[in-house]
FIKOLZA-1660 file (N, C-alpha, C; in steps of 0.1 Angstrom, whole numbers, plus 5000, padded with zeros to 4 digits):
% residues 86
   i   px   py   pz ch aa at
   1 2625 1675 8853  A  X  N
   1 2627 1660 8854  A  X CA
   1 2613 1654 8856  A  X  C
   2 2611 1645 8850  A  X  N
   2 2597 1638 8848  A  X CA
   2 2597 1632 8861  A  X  C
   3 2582 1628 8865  A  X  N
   3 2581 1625 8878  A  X CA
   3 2569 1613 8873  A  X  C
   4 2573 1600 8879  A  X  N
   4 2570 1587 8877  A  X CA
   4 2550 1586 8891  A  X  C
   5 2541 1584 8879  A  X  N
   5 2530 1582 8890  A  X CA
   5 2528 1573 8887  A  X  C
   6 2525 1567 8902  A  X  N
   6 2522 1552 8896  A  X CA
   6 2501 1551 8892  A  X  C
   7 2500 1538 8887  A  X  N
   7 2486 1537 8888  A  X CA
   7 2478 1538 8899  A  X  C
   8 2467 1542 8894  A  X  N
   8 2457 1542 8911  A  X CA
   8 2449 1530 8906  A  X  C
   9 2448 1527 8925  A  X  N
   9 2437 1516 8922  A  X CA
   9 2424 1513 8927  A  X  C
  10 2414 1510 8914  A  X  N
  10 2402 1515 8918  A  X CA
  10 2395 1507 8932  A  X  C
  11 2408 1502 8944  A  X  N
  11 2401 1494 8954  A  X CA
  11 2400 1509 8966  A  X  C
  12 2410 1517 8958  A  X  N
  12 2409 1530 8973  A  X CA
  12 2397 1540 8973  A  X  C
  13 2386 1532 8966  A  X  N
  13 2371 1538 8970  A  X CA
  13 2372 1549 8966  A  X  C
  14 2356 1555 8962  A  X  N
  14 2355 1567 8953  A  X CA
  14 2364 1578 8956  A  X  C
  15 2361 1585 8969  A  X  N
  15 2368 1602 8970  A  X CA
  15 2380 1602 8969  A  X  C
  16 2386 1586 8975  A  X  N
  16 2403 1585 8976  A  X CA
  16 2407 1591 8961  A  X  C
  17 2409 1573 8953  A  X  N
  17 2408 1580 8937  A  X CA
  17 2407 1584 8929  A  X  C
  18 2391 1595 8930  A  X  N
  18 2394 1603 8927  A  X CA
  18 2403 1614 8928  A  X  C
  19 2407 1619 8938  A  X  N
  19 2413 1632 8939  A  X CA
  19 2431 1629 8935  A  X  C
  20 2430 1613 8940  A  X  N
  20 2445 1608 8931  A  X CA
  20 2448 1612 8917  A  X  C
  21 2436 1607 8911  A  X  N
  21 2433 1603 8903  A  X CA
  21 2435 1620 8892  A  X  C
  22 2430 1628 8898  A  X  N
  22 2430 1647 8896  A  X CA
  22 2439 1649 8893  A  X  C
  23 2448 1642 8911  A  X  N
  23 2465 1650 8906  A  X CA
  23 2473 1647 8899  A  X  C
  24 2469 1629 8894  A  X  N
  24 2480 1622 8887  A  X CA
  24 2477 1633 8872  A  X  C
  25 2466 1639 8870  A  X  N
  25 2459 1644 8856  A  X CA
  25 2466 1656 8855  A  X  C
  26 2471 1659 8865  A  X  N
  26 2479 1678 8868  A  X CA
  26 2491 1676 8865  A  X  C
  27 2494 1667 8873  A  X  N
  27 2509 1665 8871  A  X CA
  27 2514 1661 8855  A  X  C
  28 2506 1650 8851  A  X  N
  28 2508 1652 8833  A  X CA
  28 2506 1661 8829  A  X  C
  29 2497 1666 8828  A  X  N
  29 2493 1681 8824  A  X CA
  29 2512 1693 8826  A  X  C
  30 2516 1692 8835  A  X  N
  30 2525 1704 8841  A  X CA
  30 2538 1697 8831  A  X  C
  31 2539 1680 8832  A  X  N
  31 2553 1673 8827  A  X CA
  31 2549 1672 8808  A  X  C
  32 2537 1677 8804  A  X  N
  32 2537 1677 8788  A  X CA
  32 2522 1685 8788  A  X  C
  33 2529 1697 8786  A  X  N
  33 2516 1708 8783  A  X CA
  33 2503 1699 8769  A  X  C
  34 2490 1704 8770  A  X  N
  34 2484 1706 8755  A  X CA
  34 2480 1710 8754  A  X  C
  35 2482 1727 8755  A  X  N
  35 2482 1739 8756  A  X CA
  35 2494 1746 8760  A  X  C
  36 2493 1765 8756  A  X  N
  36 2501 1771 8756  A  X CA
  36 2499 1771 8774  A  X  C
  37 2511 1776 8778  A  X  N
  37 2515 1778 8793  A  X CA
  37 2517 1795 8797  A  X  C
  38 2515 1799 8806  A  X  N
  38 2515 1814 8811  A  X CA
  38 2529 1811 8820  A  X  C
  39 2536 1820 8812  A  X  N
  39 2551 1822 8821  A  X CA
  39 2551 1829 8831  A  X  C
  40 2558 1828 8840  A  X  N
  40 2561 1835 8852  A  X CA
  40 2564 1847 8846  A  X  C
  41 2567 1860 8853  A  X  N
  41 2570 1872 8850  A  X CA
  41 2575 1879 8862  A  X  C
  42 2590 1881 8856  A  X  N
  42 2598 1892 8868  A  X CA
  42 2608 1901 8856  A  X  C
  43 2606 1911 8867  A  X  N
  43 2616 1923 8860  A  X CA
  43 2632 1917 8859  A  X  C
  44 2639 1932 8855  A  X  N
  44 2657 1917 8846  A  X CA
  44 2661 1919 8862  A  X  C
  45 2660 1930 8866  A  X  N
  45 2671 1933 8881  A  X CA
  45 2664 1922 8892  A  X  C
  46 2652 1912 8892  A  X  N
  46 2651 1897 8899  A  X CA
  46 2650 1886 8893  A  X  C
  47 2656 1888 8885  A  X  N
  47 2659 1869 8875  A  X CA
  47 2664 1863 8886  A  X  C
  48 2659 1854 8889  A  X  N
  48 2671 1842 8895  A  X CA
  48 2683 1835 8886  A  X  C
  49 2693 1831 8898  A  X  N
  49 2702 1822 8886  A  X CA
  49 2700 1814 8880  A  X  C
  50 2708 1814 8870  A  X  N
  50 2700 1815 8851  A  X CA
  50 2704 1794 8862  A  X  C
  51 2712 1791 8864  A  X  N
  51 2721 1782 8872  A  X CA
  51 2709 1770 8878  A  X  C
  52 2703 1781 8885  A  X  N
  52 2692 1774 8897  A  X CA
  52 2680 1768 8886  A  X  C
  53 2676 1774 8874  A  X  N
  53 2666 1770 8866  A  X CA
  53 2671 1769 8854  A  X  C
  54 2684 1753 8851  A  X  N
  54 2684 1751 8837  A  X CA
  54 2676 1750 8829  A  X  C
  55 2674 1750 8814  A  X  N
  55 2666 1748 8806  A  X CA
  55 2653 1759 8809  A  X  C
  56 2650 1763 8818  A  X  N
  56 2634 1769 8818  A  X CA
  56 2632 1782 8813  A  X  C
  57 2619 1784 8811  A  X  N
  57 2623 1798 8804  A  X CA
  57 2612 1810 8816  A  X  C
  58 2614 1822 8813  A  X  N
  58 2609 1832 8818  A  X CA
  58 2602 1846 8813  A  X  C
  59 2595 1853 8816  A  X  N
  59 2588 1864 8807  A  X CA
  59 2594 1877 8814  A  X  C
  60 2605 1884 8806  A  X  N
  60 2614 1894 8814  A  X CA
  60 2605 1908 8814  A  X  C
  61 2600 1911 8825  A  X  N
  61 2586 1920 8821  A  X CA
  61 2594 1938 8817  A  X  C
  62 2605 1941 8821  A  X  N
  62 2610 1955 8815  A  X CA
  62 2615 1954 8806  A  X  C
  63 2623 1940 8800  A  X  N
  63 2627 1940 8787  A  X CA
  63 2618 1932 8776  A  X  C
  64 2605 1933 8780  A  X  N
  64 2598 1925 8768  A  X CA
  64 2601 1915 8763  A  X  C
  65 2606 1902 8772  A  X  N
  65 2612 1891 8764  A  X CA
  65 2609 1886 8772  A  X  C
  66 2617 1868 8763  A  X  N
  66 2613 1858 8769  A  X CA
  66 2629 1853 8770  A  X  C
  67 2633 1849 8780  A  X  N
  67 2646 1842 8784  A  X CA
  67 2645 1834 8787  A  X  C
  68 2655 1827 8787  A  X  N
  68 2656 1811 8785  A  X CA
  68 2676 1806 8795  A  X  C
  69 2672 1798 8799  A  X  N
  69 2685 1794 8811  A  X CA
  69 2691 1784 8800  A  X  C
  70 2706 1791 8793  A  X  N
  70 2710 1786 8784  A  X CA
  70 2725 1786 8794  A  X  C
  71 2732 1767 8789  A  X  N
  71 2745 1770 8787  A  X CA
  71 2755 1780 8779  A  X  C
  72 2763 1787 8780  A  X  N
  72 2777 1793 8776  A  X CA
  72 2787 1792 8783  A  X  C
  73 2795 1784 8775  A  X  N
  73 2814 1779 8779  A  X CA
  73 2808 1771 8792  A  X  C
  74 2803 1765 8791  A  X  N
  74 2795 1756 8808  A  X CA
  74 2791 1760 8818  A  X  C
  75 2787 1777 8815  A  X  N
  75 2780 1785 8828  A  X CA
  75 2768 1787 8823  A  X  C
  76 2755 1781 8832  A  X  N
  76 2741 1788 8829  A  X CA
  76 2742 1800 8826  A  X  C
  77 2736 1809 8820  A  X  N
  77 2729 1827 8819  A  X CA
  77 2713 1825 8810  A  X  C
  78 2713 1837 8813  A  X  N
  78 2698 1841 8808  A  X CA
  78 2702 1846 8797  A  X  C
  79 2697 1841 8781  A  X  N
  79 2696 1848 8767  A  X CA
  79 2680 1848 8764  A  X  C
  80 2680 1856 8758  A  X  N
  80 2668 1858 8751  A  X CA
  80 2663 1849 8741  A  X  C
  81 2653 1846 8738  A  X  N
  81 2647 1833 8729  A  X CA
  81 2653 1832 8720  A  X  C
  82 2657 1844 8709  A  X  N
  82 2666 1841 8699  A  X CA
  82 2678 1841 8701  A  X  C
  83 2685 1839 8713  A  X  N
  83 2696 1837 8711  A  X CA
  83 2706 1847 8720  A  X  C
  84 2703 1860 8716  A  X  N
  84 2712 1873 8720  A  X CA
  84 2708 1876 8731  A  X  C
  85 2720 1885 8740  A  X  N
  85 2720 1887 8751  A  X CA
  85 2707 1896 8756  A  X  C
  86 2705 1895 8770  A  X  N
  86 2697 1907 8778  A  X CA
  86 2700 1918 8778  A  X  C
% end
């Protein structure tokens, strides 16, 4: 879920602003990559629920994949990028 920054303003004096100014740049950065991103990495036996992290994906380090927290029949699980099961 996108997270709303507001403007900084350049009255809160240099060091303030700046470091606002850093995070408001991270935080864009994290809500629309421009670059590729380094996935987390857990083995299959500590996935969390697929439930607790809709939509996100994960790097399954014993099974060489990349999973993804997909709906089926309206329950989150973990499928693999293309599609097929873990």
């Amino acid at each position: 879920m996108p997270v709303a920054v507001r403007p900084i303003s350049p009255d809160l004096g240099y060091p303030v602003s700046a470091i606002l100014q850093d995070l408001s740049d991270a935080v864009a950065e994290i809500q629309t990559p421009t670059q590729p991103v380094q996935l987390a990495s857990v083995a299959f036996a500590s996935l969390p629920p697929a439930d607790s992290w809709r939509g996100c994906m994960i790097h399954v380090s014993d099974k060489n994949a990349i999973a993804i927290s997909t709906p089926v029949a309206g329950v989150y699980t973990w499928l693999r990028a293309n599609g097929s099961a873990l």
